[in-house]
C-alpha positions in Angstrom: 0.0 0.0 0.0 1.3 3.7 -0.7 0.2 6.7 0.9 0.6 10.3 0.4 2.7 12.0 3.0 4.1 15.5 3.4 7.1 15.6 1.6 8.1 19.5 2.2 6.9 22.4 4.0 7.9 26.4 3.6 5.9 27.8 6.2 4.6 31.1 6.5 5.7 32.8 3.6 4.8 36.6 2.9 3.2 36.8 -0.7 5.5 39.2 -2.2 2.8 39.8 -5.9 0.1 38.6 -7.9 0.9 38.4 -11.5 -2.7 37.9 -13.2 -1.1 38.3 -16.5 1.6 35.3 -16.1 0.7 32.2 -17.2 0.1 30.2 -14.8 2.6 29.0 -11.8 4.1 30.2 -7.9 7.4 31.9 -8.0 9.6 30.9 -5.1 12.8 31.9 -4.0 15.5 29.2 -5.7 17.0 29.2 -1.8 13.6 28.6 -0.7 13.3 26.1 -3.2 16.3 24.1 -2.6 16.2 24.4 1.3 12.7 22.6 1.1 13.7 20.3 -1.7 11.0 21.2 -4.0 12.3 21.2 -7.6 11.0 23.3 -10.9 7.6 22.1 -12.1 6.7 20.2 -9.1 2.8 20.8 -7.7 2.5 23.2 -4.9 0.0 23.6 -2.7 -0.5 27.2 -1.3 -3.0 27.6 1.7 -3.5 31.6 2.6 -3.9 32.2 6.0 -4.7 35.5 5.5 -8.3 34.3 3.9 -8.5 30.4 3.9 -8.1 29.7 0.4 -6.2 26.3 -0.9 -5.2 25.9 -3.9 -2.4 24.0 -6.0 -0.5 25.4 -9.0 3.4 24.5 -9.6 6.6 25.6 -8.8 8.6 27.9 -10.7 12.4 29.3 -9.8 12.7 33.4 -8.7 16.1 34.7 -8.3 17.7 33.2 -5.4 18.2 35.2 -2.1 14.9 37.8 -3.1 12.8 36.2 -1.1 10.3 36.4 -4.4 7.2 34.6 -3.3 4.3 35.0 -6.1 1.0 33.6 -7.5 1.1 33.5 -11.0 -2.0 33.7 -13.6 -5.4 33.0 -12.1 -4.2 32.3 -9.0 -3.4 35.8 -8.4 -7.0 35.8 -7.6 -6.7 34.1 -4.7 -4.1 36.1 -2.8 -2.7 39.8 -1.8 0.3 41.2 -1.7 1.4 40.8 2.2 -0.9 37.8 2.7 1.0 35.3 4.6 1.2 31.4 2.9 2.0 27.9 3.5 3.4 26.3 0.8 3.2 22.4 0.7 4.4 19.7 -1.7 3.1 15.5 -0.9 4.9 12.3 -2.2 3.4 8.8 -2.1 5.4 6.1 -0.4 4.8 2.8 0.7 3.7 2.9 4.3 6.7 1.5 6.1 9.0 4.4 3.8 6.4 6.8 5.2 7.2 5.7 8.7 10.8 6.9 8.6 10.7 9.8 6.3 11.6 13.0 7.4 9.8 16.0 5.6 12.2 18.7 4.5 10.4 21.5 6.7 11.3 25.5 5.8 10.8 28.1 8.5 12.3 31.4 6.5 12.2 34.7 8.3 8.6 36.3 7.9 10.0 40.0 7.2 11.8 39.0 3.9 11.1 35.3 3.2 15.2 34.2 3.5 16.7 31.9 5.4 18.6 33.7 7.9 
């Protein structure tokens, strides 16, 4: 049997734009990125905090150390500049992998979104 666990976590992102006119897509910080061990094209989900939505999109690479956190095409709908995110990615595994995996959990500094 597999199961879908958490497989990475950045939490509590500050949305840094809404692009309405992108196509599609979340920008995140490279750092961000590789510190949570999400790669380019993999699905995201993005829960607001600041207004409950949930939605899933993918994610896309922004210039490393800009703390660049944003929604992309019509999910740009769903979020404001300043709203504060949790950014998620899952990964199946069989149940007794899930029972020794260690997420790759992400808690960047809510000013600027970087990992210092």
């Amino acid at each position: 049997m597999q199961i879908e666990v958490v497989k990475s976590k950045i939490h509590r992102v500050k949305c840094t734009g809404a692009d309405l006119n992108y196509i599609g897509s979340i920008t995140i910080d490279e750092d961000l990125m590789d510190a949570a061990n999400i790669i380019r094209g993999e699905k995201v989900q993005v829960v607001n905090n600041n207004n409950g939505e949930r939605l899933e999109t993918y994610a896309i690479p922004g210039p490393r150390a800009s703390g660049e956190i944003t929604l992309n095409g019509a999910a740009a709908r769903k979020v404001a500049t300043g709203d504060i995110l949790i950014l998620i990615t899952y990964a199946r595994m069989d149940i007794e992998e899930a029972k020794v995996f260690n997420p790759s959990l992400v808690f960047p500094n809510e000013a600027n979104n970087l990992l210092n």
